[in-house]
MIMAR-360401 format. One record per residue (C-alpha): x, y, z; residue number from 1; residue in one letter. Coordinates in pm, 1 decimal. Layout:
# MIMAR-360401
{node {X; Y; Z}; NUM; "A"} ...
END
This chain:
# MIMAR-360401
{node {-1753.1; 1029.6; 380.8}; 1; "X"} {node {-1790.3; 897.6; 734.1}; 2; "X"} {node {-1922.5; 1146.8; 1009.6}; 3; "X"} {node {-1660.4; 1041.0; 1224.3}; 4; "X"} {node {-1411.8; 1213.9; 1020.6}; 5; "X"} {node {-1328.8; 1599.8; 1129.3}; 6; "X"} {node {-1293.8; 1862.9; 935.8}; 7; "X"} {node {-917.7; 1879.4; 1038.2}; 8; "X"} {node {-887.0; 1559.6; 784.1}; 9; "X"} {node {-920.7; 1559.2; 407.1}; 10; "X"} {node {-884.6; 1239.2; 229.3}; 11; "X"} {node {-776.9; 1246.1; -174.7}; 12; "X"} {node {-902.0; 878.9; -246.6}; 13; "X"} {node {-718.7; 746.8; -521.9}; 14; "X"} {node {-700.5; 392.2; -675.8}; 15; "X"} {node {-537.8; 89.1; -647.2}; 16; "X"} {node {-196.9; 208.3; -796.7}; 17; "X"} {node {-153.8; 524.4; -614.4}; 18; "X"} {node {-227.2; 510.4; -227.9}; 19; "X"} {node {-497.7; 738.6; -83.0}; 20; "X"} {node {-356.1; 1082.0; 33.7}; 21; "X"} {node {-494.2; 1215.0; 417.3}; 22; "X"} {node {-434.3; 1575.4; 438.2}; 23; "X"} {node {-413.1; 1719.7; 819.6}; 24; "X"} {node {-474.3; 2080.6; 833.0}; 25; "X"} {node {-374.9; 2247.0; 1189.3}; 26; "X"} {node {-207.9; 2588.3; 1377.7}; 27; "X"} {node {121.7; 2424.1; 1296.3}; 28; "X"} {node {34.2; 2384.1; 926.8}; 29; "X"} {node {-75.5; 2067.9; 700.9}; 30; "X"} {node {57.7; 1718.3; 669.3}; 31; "X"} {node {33.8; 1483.1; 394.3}; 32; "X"} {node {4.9; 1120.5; 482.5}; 33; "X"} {node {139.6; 895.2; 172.9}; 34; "X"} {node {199.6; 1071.8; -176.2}; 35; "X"} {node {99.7; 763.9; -441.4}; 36; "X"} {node {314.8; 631.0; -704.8}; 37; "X"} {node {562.7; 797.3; -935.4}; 38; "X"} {node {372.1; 746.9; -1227.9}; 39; "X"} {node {80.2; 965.0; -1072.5}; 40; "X"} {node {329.2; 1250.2; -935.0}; 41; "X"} {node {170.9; 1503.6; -1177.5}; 42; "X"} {node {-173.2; 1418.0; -1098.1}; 43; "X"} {node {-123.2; 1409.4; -687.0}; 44; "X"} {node {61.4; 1795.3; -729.9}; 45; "X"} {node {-256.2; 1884.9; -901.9}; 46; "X"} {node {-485.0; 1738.7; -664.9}; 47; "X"} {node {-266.5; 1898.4; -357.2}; 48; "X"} {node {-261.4; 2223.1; -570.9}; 49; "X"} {node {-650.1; 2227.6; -560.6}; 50; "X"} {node {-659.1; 2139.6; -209.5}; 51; "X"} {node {-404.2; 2365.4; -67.6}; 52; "X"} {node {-447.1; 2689.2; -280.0}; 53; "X"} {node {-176.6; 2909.3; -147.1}; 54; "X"} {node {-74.3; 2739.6; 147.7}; 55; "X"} {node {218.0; 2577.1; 236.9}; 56; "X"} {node {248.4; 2179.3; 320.6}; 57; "X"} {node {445.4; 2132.3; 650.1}; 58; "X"} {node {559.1; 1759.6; 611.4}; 59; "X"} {node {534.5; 1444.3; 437.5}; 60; "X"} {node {464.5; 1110.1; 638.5}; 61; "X"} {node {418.6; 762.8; 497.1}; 62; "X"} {node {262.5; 459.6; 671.8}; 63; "X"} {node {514.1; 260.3; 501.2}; 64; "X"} {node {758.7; 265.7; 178.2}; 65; "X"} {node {613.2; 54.3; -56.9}; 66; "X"} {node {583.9; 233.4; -433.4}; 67; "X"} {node {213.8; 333.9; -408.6}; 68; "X"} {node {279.3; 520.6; -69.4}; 69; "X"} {node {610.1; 656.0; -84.9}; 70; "X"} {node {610.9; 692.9; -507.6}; 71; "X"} {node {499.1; 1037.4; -498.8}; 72; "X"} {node {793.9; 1192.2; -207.5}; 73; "X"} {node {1037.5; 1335.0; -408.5}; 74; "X"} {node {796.0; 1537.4; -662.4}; 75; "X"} {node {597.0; 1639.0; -337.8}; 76; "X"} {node {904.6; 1740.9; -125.7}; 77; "X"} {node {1021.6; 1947.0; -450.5}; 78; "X"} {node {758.7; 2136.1; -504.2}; 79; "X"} {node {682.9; 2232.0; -190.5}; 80; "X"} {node {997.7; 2222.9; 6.5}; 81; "X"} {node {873.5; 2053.7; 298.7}; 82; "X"} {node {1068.0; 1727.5; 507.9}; 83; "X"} {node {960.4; 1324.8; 487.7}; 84; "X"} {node {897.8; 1157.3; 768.3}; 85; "X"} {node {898.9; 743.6; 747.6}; 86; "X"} {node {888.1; 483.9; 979.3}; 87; "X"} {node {1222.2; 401.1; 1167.4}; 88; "X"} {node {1230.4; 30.0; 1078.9}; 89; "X"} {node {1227.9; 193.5; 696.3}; 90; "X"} {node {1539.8; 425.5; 692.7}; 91; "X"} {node {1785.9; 202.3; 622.2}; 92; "X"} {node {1659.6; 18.7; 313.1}; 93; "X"} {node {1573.9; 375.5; 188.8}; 94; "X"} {node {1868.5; 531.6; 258.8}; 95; "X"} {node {2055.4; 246.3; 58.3}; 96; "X"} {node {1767.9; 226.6; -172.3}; 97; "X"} {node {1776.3; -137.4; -163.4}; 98; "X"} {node {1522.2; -157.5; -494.1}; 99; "X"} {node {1470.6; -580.3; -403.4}; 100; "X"} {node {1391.0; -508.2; -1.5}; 101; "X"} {node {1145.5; -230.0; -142.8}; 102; "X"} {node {950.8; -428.9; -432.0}; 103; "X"} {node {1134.1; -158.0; -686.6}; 104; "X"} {node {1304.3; -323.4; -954.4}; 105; "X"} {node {1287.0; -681.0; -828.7}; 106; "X"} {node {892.0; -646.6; -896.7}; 107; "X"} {node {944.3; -413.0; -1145.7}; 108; "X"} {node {791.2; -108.0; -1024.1}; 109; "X"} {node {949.7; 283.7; -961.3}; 110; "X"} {node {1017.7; 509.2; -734.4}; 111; "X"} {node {1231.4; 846.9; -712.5}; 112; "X"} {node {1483.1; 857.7; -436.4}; 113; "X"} {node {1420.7; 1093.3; -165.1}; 114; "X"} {node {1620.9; 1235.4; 178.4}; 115; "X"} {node {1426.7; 1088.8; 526.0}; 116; "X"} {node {1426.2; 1447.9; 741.5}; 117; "X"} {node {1256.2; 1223.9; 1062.7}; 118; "X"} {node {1177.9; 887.6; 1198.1}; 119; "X"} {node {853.3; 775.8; 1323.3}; 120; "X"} {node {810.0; 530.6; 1579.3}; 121; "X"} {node {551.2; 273.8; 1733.9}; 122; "X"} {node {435.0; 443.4; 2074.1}; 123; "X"} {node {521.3; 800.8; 1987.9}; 124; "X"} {node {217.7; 1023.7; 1990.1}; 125; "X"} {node {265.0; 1292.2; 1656.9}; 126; "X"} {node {33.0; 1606.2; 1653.7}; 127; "X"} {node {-98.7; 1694.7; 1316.9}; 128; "X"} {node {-411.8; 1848.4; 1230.8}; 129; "X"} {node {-439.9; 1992.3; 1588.4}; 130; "X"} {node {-500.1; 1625.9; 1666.2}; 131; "X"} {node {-298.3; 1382.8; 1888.5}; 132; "X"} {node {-221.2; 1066.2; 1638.1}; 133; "X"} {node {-99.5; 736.2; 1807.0}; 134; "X"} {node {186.8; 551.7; 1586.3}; 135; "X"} {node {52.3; 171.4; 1569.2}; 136; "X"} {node {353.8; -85.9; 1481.5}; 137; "X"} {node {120.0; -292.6; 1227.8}; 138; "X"} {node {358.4; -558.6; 1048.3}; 139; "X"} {node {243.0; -828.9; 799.7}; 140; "X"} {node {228.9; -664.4; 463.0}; 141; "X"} {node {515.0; -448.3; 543.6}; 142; "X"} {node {719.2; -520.2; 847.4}; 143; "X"} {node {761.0; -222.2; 948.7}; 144; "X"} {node {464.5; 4.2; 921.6}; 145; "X"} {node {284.3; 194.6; 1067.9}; 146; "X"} {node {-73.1; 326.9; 1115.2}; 147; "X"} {node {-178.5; 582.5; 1320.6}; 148; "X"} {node {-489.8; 624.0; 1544.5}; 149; "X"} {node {-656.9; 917.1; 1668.6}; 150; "X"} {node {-862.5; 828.9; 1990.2}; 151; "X"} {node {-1069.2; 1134.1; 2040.8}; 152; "X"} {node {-1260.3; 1075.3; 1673.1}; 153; "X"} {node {-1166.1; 712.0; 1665.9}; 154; "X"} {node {-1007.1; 755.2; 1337.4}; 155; "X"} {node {-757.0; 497.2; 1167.8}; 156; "X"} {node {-500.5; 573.2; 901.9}; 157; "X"} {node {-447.6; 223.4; 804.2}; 158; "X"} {node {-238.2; 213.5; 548.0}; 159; "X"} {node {-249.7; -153.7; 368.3}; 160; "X"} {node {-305.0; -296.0; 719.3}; 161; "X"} {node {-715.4; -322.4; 697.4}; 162; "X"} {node {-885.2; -252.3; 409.9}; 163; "X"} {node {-1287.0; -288.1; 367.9}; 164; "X"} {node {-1220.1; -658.1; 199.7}; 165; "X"} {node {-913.8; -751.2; 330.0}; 166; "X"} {node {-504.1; -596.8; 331.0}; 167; "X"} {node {-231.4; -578.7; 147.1}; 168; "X"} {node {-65.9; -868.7; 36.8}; 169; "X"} {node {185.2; -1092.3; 244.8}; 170; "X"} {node {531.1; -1280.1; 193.1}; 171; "X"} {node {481.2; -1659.7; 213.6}; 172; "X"} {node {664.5; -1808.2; 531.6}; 173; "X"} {node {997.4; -1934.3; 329.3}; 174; "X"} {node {1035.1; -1578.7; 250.5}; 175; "X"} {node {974.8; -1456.6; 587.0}; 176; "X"} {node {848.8; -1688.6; 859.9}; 177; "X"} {node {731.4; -1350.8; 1058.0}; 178; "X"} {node {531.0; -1194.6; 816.0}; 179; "X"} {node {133.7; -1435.4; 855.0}; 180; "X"} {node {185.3; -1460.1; 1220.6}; 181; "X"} {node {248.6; -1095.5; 1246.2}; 182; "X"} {node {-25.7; -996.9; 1043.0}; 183; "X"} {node {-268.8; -1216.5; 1280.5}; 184; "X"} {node {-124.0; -993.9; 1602.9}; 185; "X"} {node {-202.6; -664.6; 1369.0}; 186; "X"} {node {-573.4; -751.2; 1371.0}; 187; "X"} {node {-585.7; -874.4; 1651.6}; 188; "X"} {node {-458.0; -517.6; 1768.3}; 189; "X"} {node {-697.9; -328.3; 1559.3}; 190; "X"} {node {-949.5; -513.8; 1689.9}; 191; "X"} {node {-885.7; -404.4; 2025.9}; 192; "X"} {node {-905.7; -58.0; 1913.3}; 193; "X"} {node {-1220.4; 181.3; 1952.8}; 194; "X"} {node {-1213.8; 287.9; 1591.7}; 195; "X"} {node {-1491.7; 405.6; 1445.6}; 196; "X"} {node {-1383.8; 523.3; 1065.9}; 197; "X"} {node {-1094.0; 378.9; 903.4}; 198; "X"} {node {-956.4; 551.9; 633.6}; 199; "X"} {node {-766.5; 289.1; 438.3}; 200; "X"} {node {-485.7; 311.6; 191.3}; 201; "X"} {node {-668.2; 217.9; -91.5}; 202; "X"} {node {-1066.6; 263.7; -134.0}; 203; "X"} {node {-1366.5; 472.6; 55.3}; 204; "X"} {node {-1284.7; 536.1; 380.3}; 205; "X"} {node {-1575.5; 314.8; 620.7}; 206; "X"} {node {-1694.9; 254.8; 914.0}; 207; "X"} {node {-1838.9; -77.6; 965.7}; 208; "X"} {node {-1574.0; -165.1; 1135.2}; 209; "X"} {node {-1654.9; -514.6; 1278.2}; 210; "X"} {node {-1715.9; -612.1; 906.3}; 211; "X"} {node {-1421.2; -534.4; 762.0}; 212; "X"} {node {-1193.4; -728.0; 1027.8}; 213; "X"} {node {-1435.8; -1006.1; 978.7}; 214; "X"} {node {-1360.8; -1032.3; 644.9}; 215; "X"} {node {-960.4; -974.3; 690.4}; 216; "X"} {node {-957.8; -1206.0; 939.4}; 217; "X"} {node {-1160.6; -1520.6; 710.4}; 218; "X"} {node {-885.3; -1407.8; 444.1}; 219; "X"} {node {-564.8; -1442.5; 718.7}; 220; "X"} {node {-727.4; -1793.3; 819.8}; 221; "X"} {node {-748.2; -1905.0; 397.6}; 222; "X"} {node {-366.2; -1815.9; 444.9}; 223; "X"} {node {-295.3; -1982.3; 734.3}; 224; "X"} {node {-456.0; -2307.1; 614.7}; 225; "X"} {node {-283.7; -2308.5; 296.6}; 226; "X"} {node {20.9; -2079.2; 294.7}; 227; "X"} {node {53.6; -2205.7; -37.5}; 228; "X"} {node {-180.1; -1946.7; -175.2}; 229; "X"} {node {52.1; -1666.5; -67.9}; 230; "X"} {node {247.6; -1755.8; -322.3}; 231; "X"} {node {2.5; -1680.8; -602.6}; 232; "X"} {node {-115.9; -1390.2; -442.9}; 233; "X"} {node {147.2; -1185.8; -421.4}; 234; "X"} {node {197.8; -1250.0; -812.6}; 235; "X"} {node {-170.7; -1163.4; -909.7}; 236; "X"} {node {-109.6; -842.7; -689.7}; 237; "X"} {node {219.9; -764.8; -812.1}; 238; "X"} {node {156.2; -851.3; -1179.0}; 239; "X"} {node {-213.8; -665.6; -1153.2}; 240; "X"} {node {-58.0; -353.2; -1027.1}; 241; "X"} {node {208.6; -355.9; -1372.6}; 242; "X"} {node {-145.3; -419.9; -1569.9}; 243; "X"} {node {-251.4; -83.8; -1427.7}; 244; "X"} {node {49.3; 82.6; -1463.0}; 245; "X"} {node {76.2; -21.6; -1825.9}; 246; "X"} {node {-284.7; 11.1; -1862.7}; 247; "X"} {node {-223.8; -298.8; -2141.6}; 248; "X"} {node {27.2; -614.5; -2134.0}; 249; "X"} {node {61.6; -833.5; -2469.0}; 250; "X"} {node {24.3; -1181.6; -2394.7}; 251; "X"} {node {257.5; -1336.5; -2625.2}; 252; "X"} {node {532.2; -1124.5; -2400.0}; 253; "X"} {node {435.6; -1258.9; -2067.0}; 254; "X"} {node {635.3; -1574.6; -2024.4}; 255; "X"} {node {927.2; -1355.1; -2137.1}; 256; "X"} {node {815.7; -1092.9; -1856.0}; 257; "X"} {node {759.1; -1334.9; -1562.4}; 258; "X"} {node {1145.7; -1520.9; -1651.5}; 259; "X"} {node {1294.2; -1155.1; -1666.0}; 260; "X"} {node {1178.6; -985.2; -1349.8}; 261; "X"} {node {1305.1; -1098.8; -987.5}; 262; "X"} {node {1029.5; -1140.5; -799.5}; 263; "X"} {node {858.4; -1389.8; -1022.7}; 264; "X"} {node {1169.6; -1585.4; -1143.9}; 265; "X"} {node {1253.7; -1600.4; -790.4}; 266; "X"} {node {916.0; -1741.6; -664.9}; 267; "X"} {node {895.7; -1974.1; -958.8}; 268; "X"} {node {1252.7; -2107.3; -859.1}; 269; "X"} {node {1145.5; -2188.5; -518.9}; 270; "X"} {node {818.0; -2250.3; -494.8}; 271; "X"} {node {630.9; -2336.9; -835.2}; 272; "X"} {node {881.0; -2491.3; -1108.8}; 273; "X"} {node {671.5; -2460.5; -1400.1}; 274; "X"} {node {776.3; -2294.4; -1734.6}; 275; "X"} {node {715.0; -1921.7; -1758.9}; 276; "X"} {node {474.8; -1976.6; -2009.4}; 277; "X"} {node {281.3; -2173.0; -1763.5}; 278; "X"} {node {288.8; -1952.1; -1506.2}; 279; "X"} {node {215.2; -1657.4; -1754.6}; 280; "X"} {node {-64.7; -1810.3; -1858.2}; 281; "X"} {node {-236.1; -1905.9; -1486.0}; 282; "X"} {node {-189.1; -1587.0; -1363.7}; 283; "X"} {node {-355.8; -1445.8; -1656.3}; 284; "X"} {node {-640.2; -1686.0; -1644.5}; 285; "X"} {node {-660.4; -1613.0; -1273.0}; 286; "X"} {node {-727.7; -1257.0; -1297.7}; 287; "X"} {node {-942.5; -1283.6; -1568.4}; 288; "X"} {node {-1152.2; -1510.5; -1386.5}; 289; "X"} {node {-1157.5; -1265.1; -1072.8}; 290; "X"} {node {-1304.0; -1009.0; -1301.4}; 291; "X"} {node {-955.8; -772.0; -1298.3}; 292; "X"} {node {-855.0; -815.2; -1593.7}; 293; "X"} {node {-957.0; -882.3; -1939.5}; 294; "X"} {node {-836.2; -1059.8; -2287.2}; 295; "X"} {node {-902.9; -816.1; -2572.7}; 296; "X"} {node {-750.9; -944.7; -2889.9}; 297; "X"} {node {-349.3; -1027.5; -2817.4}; 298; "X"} {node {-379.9; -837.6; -2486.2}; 299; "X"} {node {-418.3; -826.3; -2094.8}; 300; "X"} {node {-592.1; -506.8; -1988.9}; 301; "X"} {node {-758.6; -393.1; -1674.6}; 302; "X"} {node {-1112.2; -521.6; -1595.0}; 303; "X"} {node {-1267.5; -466.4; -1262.6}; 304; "X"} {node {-954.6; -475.8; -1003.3}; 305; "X"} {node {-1015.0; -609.4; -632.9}; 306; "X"} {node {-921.3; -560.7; -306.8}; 307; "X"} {node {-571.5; -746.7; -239.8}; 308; "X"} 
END
């Protein structure tokens, strides 16, 4: 773990379908930054269980509500009676659980439905831990969240804004014109930042800092050149995160899959025009190639899954 971490912060790293969880223990008690997906709700009470011990969890904050982050909230809340606190630009489409605005059921993932107790916002300065934590508006992969920076450690709770090779994934512009051009001015604000650990949503916290937003920024600029490749992108990502949900996809039901599900009949529609089993078939041979996945008999499993 970084040095520049202190011992007021405890990061659970988890894996690429359950966010990482940052614990911040302090005189006012202990916050839990993101709680994973719904899937993993057992396992994150039983990691929190060995963490805690006896004591009590204060509050529940997310970086932003995508499943992976915000999966875990209700189970969490439950067991340990304690609020949620989400970014304001995320209340409404969680208080009318809009599953297609979330990536729910449109891209076939889950999530249990939970009550928002508080609203963060960009430019509000939250104390947890016994440390001052800066609310960062970082849109791009989600519009509206959040990271937070503490200046006196330089630590970064990024969320899916910077990971070690790359961030999260982003709408093409025909879906929303905002989203690459807003995810340029959110590295472009990190960078400005005197961070010196990032703990990211998904992987080993680092520090080689200037590395990382190197390699972020060469993957914006692939986007920005070719906006194209968003497309594809977001249905490896999307269709790689199922593959570890399910831990195994049959092939022959694929084409069936991808024509079922919103997201990719939807992007297929408008963007692609191929037949399912087509675009079954190069997403498959895509992540295969990447070294994610694998072809074992009639099936898709999990290989080696990468960043973004």
């Amino acid at each position: 773990m970084p040095s520049a971490i202190p011992p007021e912060v405890t990061v659970l790293v988890r894996d690429w379908l359950s966010a990482n969880h940052v614990l911040l223990r302090g005189d006012e008690g202990t916050v839990l930054v993101d709680t994973g997906y719904v899937k993993h709700a057992p396992f994150t009470l039983a990691l929190l269980h060995t963490a805690l011990g006896a004591a009590p969890l204060t509050k529940i904050v997310n970086t932003h509500c995508h499943s992976d982050h915000m999966g875990g909230n209700a189970a969490v809340a439950r067991a340990y009676g304690c609020p949620i606190a989400i970014p304001s630009g995320e209340v409404a489409a969680i208080e009318a659980w809009d599953e297609q605005s979330l990536l729910l059921d449109y891209a076939d993932q889950s999530a249990e439905r939970f009550d928002v107790a508080e609203m963060l916002r960009a430019g509000s300065t939250y104390r947890w831990g016994n440390l001052d934590w800066e609310a960062i508006a970082v849109p791009g992969h989600d519009m509206n969240a959040l990271c937070f920076f503490n200046d006196r450690h330089g630590v970064l709770i990024s969320g899916d804004a910077l990971w070690a090779n790359g961030f999260g994934f982003v709408m093409p512009p025909e879906i929303d014109p905002e989203a690459l051009p807003a995810t340029r001015a959110t590295l472009e604000t990190l960078a400005r930042l005197p961070i010196r650990t990032v703990i990211p949503g998904h992987g080993d916290p680092f520090d080689d800092i200037e590395t990382a937003l190197a390699r972020a920024f060469r993957r914006l600029e692939s986007f920005e050149s070719n906006p194209d490749r968003l497309v594809w992108h977001a249905l490896r990502v999307v269709l790689m995160f199922k593959l570890l949900e399910c831990h195994r996809l049959r092939l022959n039901d694929l084409p069936g899959y991808v024509d079922h599900i919103g997201l990719y009949r939807d992007f297929n529609a408008r963007f692609l025009r191929i037949a399912p089993a087509a675009l079954a078939e190069t997403l498959v041979d895509d992540l295969t190639r990447s070294g994610a996945a694998r072809r074992v008999q009639d099936n898709l499993v999990p290989g080696l899954p990468q960043a973004g």
